[in-house]
C-alpha positions as CSV (number, residue, x, y, z in Angstrom):
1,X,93.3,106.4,91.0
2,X,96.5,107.5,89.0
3,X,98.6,104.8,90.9
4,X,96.1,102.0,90.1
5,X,96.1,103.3,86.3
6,X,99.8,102.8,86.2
7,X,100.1,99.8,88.0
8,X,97.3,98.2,85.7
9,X,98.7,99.7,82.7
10,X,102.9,97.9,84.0
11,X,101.4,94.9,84.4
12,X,99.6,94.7,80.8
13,X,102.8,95.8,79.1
14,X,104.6,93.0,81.3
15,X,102.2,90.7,80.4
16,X,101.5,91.0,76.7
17,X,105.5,91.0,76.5
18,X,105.8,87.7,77.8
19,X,103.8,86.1,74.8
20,X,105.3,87.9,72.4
21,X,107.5,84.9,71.1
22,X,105.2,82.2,72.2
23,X,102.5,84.0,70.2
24,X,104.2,84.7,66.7
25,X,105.5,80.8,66.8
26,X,101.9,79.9,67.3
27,X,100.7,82.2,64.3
28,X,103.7,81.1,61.9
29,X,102.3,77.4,62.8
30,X,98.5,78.8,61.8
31,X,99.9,80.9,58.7
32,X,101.6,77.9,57.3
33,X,98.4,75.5,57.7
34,X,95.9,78.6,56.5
35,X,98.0,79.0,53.0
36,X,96.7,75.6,51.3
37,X,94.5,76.2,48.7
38,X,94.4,73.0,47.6
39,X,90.6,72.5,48.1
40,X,91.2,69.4,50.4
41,X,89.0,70.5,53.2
42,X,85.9,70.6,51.4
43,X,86.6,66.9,49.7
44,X,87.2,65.8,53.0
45,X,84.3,67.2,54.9
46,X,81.5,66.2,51.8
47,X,78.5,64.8,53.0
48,X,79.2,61.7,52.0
49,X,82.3,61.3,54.4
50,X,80.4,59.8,57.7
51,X,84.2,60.7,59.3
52,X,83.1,64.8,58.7
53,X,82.3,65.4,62.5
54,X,85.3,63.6,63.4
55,X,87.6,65.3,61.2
56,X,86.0,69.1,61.8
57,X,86.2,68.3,65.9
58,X,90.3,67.9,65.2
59,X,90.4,70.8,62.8
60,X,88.2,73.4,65.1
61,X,91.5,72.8,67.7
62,X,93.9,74.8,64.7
63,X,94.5,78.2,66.7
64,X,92.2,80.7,65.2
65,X,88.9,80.5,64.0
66,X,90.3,79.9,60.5
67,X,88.8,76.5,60.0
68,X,85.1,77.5,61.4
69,X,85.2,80.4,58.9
70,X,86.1,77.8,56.0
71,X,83.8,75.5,57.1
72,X,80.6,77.7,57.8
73,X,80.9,78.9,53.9
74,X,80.6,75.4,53.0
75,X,77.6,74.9,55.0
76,X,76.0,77.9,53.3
77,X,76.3,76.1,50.3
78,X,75.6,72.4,50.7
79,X,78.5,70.9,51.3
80,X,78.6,70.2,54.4
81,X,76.1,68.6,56.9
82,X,75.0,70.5,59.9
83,X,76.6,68.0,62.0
84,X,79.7,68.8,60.9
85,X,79.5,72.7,61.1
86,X,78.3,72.2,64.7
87,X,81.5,70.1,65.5
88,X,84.1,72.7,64.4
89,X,82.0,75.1,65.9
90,X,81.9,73.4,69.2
91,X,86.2,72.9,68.7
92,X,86.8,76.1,67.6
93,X,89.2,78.2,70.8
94,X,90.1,81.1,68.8
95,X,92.9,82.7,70.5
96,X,92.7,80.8,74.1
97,X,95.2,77.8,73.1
98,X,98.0,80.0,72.0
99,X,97.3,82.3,75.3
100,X,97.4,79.2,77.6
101,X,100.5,77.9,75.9
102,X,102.1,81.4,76.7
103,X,101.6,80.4,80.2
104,X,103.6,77.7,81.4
105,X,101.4,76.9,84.6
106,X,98.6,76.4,82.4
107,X,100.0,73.6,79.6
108,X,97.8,70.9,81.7
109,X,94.8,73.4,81.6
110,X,95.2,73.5,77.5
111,X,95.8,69.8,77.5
112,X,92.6,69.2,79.2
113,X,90.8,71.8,77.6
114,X,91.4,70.7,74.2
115,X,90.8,67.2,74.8
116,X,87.0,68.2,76.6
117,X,86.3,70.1,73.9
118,X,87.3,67.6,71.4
119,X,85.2,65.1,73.0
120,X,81.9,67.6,73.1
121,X,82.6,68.7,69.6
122,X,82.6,64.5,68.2
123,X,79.8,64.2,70.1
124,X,76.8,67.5,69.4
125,X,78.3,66.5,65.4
126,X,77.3,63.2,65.5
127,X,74.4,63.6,67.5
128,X,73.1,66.6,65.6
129,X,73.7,64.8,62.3
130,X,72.0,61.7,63.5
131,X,68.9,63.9,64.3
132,X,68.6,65.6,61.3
133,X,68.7,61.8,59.6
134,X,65.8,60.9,61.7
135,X,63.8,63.8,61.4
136,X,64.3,63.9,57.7
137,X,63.1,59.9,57.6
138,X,60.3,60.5,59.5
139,X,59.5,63.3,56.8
140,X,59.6,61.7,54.4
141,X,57.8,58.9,56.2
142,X,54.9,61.4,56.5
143,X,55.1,62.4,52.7
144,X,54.7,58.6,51.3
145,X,51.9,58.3,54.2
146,X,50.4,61.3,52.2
147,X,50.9,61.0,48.8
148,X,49.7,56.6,49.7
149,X,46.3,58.4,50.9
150,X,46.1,60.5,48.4
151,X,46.6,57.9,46.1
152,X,43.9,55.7,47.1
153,X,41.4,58.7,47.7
154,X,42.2,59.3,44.0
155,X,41.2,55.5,43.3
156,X,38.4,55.9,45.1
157,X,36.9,59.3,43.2
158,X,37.8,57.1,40.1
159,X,35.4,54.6,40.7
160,X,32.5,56.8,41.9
161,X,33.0,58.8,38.4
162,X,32.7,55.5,36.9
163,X,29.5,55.0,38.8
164,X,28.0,58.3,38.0
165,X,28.6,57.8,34.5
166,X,26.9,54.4,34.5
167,X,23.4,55.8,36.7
168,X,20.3,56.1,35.4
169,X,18.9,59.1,35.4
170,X,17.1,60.1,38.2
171,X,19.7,58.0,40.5
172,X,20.8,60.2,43.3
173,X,24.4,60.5,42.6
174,X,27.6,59.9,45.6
175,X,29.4,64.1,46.7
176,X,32.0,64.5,43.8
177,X,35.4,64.9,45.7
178,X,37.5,67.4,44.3
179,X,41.2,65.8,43.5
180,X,44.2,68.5,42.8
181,X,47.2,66.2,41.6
182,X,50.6,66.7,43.4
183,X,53.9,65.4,41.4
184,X,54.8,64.1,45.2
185,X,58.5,64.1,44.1
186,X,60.9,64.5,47.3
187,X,64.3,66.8,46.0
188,X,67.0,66.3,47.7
189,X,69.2,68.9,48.5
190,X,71.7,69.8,46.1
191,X,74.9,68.8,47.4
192,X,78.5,70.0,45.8
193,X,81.5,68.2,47.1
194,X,84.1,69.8,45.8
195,X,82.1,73.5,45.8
196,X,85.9,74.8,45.8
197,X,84.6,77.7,47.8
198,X,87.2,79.3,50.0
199,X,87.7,82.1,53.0
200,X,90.7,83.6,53.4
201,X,91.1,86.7,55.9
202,X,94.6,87.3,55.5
203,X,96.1,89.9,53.1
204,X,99.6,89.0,52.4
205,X,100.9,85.6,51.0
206,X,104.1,85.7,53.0
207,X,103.4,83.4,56.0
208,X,106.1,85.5,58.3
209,X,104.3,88.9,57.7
210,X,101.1,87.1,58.0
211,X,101.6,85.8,61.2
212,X,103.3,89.0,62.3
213,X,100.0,90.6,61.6
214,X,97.8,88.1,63.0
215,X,100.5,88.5,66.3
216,X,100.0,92.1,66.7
217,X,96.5,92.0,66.3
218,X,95.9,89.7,69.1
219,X,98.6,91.0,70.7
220,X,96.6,94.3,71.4
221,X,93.3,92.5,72.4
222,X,95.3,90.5,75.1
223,X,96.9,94.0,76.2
224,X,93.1,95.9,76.6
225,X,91.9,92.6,78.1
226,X,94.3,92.0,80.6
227,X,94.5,95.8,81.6
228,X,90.6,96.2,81.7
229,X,90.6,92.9,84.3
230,X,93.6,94.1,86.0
231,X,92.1,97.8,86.3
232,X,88.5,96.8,87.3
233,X,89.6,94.7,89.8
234,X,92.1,96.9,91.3
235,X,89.7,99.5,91.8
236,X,87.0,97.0,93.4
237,X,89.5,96.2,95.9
238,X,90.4,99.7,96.3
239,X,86.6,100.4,97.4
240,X,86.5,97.3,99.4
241,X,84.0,95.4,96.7
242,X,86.4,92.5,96.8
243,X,85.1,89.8,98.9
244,X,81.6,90.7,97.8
245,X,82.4,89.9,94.0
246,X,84.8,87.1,94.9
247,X,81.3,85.5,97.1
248,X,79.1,86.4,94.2
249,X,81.0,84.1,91.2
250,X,82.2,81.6,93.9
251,X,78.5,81.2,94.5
252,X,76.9,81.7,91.6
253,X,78.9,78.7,89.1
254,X,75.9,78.1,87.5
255,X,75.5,82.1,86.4
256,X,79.1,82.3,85.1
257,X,78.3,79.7,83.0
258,X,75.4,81.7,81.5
259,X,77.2,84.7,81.1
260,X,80.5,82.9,80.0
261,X,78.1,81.1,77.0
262,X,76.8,84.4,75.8
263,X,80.4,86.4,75.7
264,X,81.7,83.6,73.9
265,X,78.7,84.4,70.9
266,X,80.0,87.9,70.2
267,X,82.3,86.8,66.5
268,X,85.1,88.4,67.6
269,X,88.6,86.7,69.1
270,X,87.9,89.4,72.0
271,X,85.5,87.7,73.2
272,X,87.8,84.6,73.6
273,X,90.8,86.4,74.9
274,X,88.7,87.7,77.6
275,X,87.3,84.4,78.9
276,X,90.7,82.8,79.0
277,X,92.4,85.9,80.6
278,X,89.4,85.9,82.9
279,X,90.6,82.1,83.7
280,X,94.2,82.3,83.5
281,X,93.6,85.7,85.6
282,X,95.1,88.9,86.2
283,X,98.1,89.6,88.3
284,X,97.6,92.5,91.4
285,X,100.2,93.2,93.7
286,X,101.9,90.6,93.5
287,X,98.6,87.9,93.5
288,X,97.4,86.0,90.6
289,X,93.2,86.3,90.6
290,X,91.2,84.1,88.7
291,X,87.9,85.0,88.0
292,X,86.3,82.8,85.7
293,X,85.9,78.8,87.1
294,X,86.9,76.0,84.2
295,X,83.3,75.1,83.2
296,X,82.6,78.4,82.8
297,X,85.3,78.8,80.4
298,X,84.5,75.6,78.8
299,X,80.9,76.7,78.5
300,X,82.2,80.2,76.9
301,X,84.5,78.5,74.7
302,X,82.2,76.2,73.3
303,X,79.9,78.5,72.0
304,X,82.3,81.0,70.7
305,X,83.5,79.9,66.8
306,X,85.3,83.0,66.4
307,X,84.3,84.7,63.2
308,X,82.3,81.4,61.7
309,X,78.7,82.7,62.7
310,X,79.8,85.8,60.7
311,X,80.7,84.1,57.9
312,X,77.6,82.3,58.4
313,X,75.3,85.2,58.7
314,X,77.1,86.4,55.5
315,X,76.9,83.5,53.0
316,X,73.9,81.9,54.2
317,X,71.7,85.5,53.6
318,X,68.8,82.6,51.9
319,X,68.1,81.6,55.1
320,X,68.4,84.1,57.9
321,X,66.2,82.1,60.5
322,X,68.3,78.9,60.1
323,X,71.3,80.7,60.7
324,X,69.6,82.7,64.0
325,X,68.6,78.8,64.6
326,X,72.0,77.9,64.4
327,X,73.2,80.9,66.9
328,X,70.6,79.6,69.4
329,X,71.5,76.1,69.1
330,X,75.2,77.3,69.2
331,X,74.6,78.7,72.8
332,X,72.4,76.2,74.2
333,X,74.8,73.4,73.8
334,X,77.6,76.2,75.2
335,X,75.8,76.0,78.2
336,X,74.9,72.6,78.6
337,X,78.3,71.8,78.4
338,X,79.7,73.6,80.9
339,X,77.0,72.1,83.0
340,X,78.2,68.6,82.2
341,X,81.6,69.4,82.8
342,X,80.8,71.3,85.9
343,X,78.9,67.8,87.3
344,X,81.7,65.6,86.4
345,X,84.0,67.9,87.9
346,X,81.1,68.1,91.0
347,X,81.2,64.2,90.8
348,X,84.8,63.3,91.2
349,X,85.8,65.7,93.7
350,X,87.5,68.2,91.7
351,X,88.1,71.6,92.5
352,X,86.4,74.2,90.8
């Protein structure tokens, strides 16, 4: 047990040494991007912008879940649609693109990746948006179909007043319909464009220590990720649990894309760290083993939005069941992406 505790504990230090550099360019790139306070996100993501999905779907790909933090404090107060939330949720990696660029044998990965989730993010925005439109029409639909009924039952206990007051007594008189009036007026929510509301999770104003912080930080959460993988596995094989584990996720796609959805929920960049080391997997003896199949990670990925359900959760304390709404929906579409992507993948042939 010692040896596989130093062997595990080599190969994370090897590891996590490797991306040092790669990692603290990637961070610089995020610190310098993170620093405007300029306000121009929320002018370009206002409601009235029909390119907001579009634009959040490109800005959810910024390393970090700096943009779904920003972005899900706007939500909470009206300035952006739901749409547009769900697209830079759907966008959002957290740490996996500057891990996969670390790794040279997995640029194409990334590449792909990004573009997939790109592509899901344009589309749940749109789509969401466009179904809140509809339901919202319909609504309101409804509420003219309403107030136009009451409106002619009101006409219509008019005229039997009208008659009661002109009987003659003794005339048995029509049921007197009790009429409660309703202002009917439908308010629109209160939109601010420019709400100037603004998340910032850094300390410092220097973008070199910043992103020397924001290094180390993830730099420690890639060490305890890739150790934990490297030292569970090693001691699996050591007990001879190997090929049972390696039949169990080779057969069971379908549950790693479950599981892989619901990691990817817990608001932490762990959670992401751990589905693309699970992916890019762990070296042993020599032996690179991957774990975690690319739909999988797609699916885990695509549910995660980093620390944006927190902010969420925070901000939005009005209304706590839209935001465990939100959480659900977030998951859901998590998983039916990696669904899609594991068909397409199923469709054309491609390796899993």
């Amino acid at each position: 047990m010692g040896k596989i505790f130093a062997d595990s504990l080599y190969d994370a230090v090897i590891d996590s040494l490797k991306i040092l550099p790669i990692l603290f360019l990637a961070y610089l790139l995020v610190s310098l991007l993170s620093h405007d306070h300029s306000h121009r996100f929320s002018k370009l993501l206002s409601k009235k912008s029909k390119a907001s999905p579009l634009l959040a779907s490109f800005l959810g790909c910024v390393p970090q879940c700096g943009f779904s933090s920003v972005v899900a404090e706007f939500y909470s107060h009206g300035a952006v649609t739901l749409g547009t939330l769900i697209a830079v949720f759907v966008a959002t990696s957290d740490e996996a693109i500057p891990i996969m660029i670390s790794q040279p044998s997995k640029i194409l990965d990334m590449l792909v990746l990004i573009a997939v989730k790109v592509g899901l993010a344009i589309f749940w925005g749109y789509a969401i948006d466009l179904s809140v439109k509809a339901f919202r029409a319909a609504k309101a639909r409804g509420k003219q179909k309403q107030l136009h009924e009451k409106a002619n039952v009101h006409l219509s206990t008019e005229k039997e007043e009208d008659s009661i007051k002109n009987a003659q007594p003794g005339e048995e008189t029509a049921h007197l319909h009790e009429h409660h009036h309703e202002c009917g007026h439908i308010h629109s929510e209160f939109c601010e464009d420019d709400c100037g509301y603004e998340h910032g999770d850094c300390c410092v104003n220097n973008v070199f220590l910043d992103a020397f912080l924001h290094t180390f930080n993830i730099l420690i959460y890639i060490f305890v990720a890739t150790f934990a993988l490297s030292f569970v596995y090693a001691c699996v094989k050591e007990f001879g649990g190997e090929s049972a584990i390696q039949a169990l996720l080779n057969t069971n796609v379908y549950l790693q894309i479950f599981i892989a959805s619901l990691i990817g929920l817990f608001p932490n960049c762990a959670s992401s760290v751990l589905l693309v080391q699970s992916y890019i997997g762990t070296q042993f003896q020599g032996q690179t083993v991957q774990i975690l199949s690319f739909p999988a990670l797609v699916a885990g990925l695509t549910a995660g939005a980093g620390v944006g359900l927190v902010i969420l959760f925070t901000k939005n304390k009005k209304h706590m069941l839209t935001n465990v709404g939100i959480m659900i929906l977030q998951y859901c579409i998590g998983v039916v992406s990696g669904l899609l992507c594991l068909g397409v993948m199923l469709a054309c042939g491609i390796a899993i």
